[in-house]
N, C-alpha and C positions, 0 to 999 in steps of 0.2 A: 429289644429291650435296652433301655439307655442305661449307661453303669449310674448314675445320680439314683436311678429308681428301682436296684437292686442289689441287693446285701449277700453276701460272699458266705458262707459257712464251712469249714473244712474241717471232717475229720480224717479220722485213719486211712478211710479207703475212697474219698471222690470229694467233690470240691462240689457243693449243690447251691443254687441260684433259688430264691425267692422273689417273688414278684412285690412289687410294693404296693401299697393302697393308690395311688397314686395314677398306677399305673390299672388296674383296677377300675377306677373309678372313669379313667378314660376310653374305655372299652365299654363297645356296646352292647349291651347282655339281656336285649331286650329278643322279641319272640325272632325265631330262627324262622326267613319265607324260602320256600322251594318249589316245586313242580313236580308231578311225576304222567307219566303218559300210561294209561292203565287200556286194558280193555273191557269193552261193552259185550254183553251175551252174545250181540249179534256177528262178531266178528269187529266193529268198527273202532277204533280207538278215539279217545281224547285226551288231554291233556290236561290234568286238574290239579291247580292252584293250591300249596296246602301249606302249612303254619307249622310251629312243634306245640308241642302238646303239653301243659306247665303240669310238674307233679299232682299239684293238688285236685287238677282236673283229669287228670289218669286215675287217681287212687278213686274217685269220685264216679267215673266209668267201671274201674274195678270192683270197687264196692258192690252197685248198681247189678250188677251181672253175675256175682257169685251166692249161688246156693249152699245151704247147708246140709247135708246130707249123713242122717245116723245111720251108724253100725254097730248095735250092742250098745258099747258104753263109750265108744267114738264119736265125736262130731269131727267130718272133715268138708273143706269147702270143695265146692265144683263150679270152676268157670263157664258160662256160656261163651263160648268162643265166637259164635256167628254176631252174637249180639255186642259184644265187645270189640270185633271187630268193626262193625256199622257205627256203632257209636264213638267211637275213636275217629274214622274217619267223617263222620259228621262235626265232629270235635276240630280236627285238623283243616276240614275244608277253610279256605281263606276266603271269606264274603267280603271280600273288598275286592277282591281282582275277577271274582266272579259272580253270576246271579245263579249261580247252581243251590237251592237249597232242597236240602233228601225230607224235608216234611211239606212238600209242596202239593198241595193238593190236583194241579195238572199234572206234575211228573206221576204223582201216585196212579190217576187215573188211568195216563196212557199205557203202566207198566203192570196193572191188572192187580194193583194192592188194596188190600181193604181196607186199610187205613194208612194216611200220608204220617207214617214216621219213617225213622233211617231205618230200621229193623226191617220193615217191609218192602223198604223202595232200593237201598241199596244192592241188597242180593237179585233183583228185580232187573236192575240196570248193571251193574256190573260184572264181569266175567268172575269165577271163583280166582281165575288167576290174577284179575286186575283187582281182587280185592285183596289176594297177598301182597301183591307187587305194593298197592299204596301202603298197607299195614309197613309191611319193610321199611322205606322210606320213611315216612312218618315216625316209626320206631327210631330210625336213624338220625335224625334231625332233633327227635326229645330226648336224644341221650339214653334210650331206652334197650337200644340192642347189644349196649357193652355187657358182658359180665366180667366181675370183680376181678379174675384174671388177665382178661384181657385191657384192665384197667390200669393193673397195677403195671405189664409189660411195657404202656403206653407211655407211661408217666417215669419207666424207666429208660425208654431209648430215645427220653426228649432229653 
């Protein structure tokens, strides 16, 4: 950080740096690309190309996935996890570095789905554990696997 593009604040007990628009604006805060190397049912691995995941398109898979389920004079929601999970990583796959896509109707085919969406084709192709493994990552990369504590410690030992 250059001292021109950040403002000093001191109280009683620490001295805290603020970043400037400036500096902000010079940074690039566009979509976050990474990889992750998952496993296939069969044993075999690959390595698939994947993006982070913008809020509004997480809440939008969230939505998408959660039922409503009464009790008495309760409504509370239930996620589908499996399908949440596929969708996400359908979400996340980077179709520019790959021609991997999970509603393909040959992939669906060879992997015995009845119909080519991510719901069907992914649990079809990939291991349960390669489909945590990219959940992870992917979580990782959208910002999604902090919680608030582990936020606030972050932002305290920078």
């Amino acid at each position: 950080m250059s001292e021109q593009n950040v403002k000093e604040v001191k109280n009683e007990r620490e001295t805290v740096q603020f970043s400037s628009l400036e500096e902000l604006l010079s940074t690039d805060i566009d979509t976050t690309r990474d990889q992750v190397t998952v496993t296939l049912r069969g044993g075999n691995e690959i390595t698939l190309p994947i993006v982070s995941v913008d809020p509004d398109v997480e809440a939008a898979i969230r939505k998408k996935c959660t039922k409503y389920l009464k009790d008495k004079a309760q409504r509370f929601p239930v996620i589908d996890d499996l399908k949440y999970n596929c969708l996400m990583i359908d979400a996340a796959t980077d179709t520019t570095r790959t021609t991997i896509r999970w509603n393909d109707k040959k992939l669906a085919d060879k992997v015995g789905a009845m119909i080519a969406t991510p719901i069907e084709v992914i649990p079809k192709v990939l291991s349960l554990g390669g489909i945590v493994k990219a959940i992870e990552r992917i979580s990782e990369i959208s910002g999604l696997n902090q919680n608030f504590d582990e936020m606030v410690e972050e932002v305290k030992n920078s």
